[in-house]
LODREN-209074 format. One line per 4 residues: number of its first residue (from 1); their letters; for each residue x, y, z of N, C-alpha, C, O. Coordinates in nm, 3 decimals, padded with zeros to 5 digits, m for minus. Each point is the difference from the previous one (the first is absolute). Layout:
<pts>
NUM> a> X Y Z X Y Z X Y Z X Y Z  ...;
</pts>
This chain:
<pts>
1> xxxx> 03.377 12.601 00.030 m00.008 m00.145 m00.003 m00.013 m00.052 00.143 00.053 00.037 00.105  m00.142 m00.137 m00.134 00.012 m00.076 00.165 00.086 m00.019 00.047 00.086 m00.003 m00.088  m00.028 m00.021 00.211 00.072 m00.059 00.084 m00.053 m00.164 00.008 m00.117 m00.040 00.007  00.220 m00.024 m00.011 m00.084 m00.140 00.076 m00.009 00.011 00.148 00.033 00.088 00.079;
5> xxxx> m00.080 m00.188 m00.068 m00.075 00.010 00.189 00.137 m00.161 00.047 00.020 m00.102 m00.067  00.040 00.140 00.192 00.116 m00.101 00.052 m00.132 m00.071 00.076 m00.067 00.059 00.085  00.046 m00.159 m00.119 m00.158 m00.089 00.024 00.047 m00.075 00.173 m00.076 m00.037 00.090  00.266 00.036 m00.094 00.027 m00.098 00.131 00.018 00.144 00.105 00.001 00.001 00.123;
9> xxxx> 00.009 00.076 m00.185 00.027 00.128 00.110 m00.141 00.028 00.033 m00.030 m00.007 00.119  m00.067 00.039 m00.210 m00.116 m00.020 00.044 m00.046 m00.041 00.119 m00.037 00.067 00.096  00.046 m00.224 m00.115 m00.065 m00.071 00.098 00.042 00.017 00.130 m00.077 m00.002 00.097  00.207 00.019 m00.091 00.136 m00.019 00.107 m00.110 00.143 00.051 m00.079 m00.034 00.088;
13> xxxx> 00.068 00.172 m00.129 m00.029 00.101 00.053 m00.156 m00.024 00.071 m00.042 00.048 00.105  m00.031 m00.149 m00.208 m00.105 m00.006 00.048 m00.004 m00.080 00.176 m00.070 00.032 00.096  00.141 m00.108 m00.103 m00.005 m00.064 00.088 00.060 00.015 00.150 m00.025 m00.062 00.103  00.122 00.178 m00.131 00.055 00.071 00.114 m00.122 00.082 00.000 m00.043 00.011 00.115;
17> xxxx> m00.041 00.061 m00.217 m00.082 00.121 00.099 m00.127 m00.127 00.088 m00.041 00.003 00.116  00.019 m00.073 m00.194 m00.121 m00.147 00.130 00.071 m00.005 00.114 m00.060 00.037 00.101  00.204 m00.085 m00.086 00.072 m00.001 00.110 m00.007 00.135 00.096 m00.006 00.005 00.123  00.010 00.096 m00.213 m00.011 00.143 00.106 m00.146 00.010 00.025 m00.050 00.082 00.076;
21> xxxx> 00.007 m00.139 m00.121 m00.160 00.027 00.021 m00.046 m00.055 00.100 m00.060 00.052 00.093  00.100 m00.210 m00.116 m00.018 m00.081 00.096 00.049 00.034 00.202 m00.076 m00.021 00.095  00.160 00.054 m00.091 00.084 00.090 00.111 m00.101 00.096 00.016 m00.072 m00.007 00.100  00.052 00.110 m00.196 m00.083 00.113 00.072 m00.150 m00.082 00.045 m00.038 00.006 00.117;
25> xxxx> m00.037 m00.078 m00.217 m00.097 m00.033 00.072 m00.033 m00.071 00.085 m00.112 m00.007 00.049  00.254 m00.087 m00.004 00.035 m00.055 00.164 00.017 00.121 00.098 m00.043 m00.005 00.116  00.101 00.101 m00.163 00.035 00.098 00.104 m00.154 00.100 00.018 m00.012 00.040 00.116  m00.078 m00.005 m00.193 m00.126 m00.014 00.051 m00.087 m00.053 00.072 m00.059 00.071 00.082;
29> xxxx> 00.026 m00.213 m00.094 m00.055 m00.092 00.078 00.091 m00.027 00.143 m00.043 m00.047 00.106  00.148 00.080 m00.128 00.109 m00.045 00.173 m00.062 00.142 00.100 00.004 00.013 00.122  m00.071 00.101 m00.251 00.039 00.104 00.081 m00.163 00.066 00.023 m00.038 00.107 00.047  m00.021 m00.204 m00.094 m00.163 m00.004 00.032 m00.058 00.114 00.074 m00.059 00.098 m00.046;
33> xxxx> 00.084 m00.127 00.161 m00.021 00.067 00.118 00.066 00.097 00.104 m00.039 00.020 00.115  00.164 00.046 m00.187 00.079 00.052 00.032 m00.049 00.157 m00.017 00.013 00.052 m00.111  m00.067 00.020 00.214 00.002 00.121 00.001 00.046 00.101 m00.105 00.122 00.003 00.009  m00.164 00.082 m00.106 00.041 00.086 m00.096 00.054 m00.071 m00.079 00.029 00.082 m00.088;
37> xxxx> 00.022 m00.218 00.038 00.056 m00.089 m00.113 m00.114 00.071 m00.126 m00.121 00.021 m00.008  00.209 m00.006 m00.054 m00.054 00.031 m00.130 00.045 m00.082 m00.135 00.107 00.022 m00.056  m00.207 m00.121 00.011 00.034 m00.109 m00.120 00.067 00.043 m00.069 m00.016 00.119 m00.024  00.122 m00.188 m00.042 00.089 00.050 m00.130 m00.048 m00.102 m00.140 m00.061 m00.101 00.036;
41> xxxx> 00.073 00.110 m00.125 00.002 m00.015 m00.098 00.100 m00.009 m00.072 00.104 00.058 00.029  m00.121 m00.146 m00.153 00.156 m00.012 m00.110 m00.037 00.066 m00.144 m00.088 m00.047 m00.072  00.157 00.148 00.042 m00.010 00.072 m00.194 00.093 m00.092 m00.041 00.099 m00.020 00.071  m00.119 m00.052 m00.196 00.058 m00.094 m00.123 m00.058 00.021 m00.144 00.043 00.060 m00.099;
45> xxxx> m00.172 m00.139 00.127 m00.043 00.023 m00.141 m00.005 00.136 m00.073 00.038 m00.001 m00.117  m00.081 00.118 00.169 00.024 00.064 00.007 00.085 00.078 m00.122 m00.033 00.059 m00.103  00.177 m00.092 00.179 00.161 00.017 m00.025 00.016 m00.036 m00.077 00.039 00.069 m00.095  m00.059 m00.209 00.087 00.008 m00.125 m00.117 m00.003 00.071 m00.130 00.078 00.009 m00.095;
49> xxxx> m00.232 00.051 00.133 m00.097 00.001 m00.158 00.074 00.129 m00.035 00.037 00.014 m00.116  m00.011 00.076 00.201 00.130 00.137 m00.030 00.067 m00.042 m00.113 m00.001 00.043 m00.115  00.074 m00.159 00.183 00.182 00.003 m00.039 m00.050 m00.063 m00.143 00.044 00.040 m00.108  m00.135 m00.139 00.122 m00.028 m00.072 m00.132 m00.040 00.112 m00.119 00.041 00.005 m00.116;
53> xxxx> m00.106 00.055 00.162 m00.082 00.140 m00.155 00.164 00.072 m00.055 00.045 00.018 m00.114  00.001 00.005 00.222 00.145 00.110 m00.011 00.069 m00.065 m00.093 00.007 m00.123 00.000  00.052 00.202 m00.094 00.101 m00.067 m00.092 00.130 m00.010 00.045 00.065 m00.100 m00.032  m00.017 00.187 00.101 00.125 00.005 00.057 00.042 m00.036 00.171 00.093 00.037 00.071;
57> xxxx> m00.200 m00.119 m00.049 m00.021 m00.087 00.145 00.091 m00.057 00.022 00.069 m00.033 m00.097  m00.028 m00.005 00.228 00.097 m00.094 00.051 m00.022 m00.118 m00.020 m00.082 m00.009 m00.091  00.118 m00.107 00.136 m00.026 m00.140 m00.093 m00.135 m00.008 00.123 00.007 00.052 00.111  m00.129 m00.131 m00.165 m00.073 m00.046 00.151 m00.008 m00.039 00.033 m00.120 m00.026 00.009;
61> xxxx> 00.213 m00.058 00.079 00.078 m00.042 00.100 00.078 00.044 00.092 00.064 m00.057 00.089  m00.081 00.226 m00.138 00.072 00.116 00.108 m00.124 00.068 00.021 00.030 00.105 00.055  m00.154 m00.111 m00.070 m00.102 00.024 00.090 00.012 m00.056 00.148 00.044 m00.113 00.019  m00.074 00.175 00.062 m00.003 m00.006 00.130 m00.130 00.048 00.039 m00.057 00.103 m00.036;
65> xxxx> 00.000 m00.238 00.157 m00.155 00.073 00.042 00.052 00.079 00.120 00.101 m00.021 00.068  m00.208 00.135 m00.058 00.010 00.086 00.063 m00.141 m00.025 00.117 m00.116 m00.031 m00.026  00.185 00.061 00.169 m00.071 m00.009 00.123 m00.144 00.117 00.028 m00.016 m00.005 00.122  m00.062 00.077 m00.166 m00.084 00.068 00.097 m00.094 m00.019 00.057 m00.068 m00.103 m00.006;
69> xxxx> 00.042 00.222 00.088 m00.168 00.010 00.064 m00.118 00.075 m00.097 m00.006 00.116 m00.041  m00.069 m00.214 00.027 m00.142 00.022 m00.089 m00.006 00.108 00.080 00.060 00.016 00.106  m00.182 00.103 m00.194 m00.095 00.096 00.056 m00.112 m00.070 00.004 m00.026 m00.092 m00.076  m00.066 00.144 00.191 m00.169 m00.003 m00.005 m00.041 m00.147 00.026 m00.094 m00.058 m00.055;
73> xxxx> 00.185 00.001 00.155 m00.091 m00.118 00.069 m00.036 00.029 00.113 00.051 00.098 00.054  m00.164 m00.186 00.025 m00.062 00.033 00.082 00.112 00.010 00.167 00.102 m00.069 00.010  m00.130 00.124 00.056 00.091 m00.016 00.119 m00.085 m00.035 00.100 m00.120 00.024 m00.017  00.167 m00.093 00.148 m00.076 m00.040 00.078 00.070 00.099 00.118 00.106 00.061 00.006;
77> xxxx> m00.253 m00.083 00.112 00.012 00.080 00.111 00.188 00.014 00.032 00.055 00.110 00.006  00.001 m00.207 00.005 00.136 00.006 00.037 00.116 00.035 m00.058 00.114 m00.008 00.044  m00.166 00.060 m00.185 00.090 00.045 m00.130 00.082 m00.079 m00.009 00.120 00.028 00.006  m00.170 m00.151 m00.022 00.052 m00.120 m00.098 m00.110 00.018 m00.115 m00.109 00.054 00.019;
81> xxxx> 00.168 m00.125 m00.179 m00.087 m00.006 m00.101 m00.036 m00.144 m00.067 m00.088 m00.004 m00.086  00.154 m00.113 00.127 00.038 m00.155 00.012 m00.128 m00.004 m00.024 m00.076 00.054 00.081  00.021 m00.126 m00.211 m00.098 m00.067 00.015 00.030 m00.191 m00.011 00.042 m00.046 m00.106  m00.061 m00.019 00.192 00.064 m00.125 m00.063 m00.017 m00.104 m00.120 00.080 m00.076 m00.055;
85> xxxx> m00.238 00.107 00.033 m00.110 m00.051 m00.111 00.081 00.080 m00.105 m00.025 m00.049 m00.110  00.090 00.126 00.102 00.055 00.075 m00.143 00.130 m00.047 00.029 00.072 00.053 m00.085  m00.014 m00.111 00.147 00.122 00.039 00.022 00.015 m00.186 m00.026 00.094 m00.026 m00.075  m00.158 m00.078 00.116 m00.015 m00.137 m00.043 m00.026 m00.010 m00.186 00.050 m00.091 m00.066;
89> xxxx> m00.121 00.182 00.014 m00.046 m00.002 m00.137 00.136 00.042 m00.088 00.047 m00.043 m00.105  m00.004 00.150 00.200 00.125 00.015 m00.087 00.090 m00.094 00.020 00.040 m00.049 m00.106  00.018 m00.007 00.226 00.057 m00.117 m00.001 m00.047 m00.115 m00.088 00.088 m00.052 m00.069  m00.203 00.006 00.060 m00.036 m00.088 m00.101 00.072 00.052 m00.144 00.096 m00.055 m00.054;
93> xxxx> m00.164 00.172 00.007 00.047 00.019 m00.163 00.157 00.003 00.001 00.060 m00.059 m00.090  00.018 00.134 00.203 00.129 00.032 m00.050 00.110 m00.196 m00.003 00.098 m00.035 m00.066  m00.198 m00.053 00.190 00.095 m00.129 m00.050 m00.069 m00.059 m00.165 00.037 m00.097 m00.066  m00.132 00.183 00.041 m00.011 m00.090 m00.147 00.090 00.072 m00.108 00.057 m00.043 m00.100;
97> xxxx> m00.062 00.118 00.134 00.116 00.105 m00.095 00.136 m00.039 00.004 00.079 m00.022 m00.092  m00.065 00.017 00.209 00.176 m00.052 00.022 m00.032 m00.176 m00.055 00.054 m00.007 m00.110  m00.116 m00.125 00.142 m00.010 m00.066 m00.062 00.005 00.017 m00.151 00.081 m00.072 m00.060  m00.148 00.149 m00.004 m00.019 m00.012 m00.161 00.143 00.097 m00.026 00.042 m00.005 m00.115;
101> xxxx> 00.026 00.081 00.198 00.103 00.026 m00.079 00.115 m00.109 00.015 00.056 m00.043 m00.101  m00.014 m00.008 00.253 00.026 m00.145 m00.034 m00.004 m00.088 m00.116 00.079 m00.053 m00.078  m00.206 00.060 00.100 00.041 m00.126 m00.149 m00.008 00.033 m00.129 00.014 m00.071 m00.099  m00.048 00.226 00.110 00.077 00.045 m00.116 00.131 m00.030 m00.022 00.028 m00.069 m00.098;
105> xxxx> 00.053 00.105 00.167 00.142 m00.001 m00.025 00.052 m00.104 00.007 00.090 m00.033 m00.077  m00.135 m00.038 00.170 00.014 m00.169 m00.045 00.008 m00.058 m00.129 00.105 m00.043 m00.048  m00.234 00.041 m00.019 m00.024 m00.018 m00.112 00.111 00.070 m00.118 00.057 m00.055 m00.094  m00.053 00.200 00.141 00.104 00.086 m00.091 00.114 m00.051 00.024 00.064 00.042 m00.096;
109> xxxx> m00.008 m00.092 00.146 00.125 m00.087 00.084 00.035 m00.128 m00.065 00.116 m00.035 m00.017  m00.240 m00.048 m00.026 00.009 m00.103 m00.036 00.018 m00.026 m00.166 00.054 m00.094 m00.057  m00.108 00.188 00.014 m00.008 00.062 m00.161 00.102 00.066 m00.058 00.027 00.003 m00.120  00.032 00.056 00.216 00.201 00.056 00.021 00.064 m00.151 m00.025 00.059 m00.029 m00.104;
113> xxxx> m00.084 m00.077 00.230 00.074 m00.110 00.013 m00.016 m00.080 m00.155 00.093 m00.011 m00.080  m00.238 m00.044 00.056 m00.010 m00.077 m00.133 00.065 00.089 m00.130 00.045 m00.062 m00.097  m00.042 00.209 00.099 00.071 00.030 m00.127 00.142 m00.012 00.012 00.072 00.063 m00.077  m00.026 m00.137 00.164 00.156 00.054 00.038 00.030 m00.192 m00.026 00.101 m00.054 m00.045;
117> xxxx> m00.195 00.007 00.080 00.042 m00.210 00.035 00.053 m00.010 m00.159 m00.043 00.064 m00.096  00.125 m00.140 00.096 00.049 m00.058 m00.154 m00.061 m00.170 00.068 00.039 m00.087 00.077  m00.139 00.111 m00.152 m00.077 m00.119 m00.054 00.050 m00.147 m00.084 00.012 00.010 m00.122  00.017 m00.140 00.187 00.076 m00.065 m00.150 m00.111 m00.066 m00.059 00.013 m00.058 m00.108;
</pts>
């Protein structure tokens, strides 16, 4: 039998891995030009989609994104791999992500609150 899915742990998880994301892909762009810097990257979805298939998963909201370094991007003469044009695109998508889980939970927040109001 299914498990149900904790929909506020969810989001809560979703929104800490944007936050870790967000950090690493500041800490890319700060580190642009920094000799041998090698870009990191954030695993979530990933994890997510793990814990979600598993029947006997932790709630997911105990997903945690995980920090690495991609294989097989290009390196430049100075063994840095920073591209900033990729590294702005991901910044774009990851604040729309953290926005839409925002107001996810907002919304999920507010739908908690109205079933709970005693109405006269």
């Amino acid at each position: 039998m299914p498990r149900p899915v904790d929909i506020v742990g969810l989001l809560e998880s979703g929104i800490r891995a944007e936050e870790s994301r967000q950090r690493t892909i500041a800490s890319n762009i700060a580190n642009l030009e920094t000799p041998g810097y090698r870009r990191l990257e954030v695993r979530f979805e990933e994890l997510l989609a793990k814990a979600l298939r598993s029947r006997h998963a932790a709630n997911t909201g105990d997903v945690k994104p995980e920090v690495f370094e991609p294989a097989g991007t290009t390196v430049k003469a100075n063994g840095n791999n920073v591209n900033l044009e990729m590294e702005i695109g991901a910044l774009v998508r990851n604040a729309a992500r953290q926005t839409a889980f925002v107001r996810l939970l907002r919304k999920k927040f507010s739908q908690m609150e109205n079933a709970i109001t005693i109405r006269e």
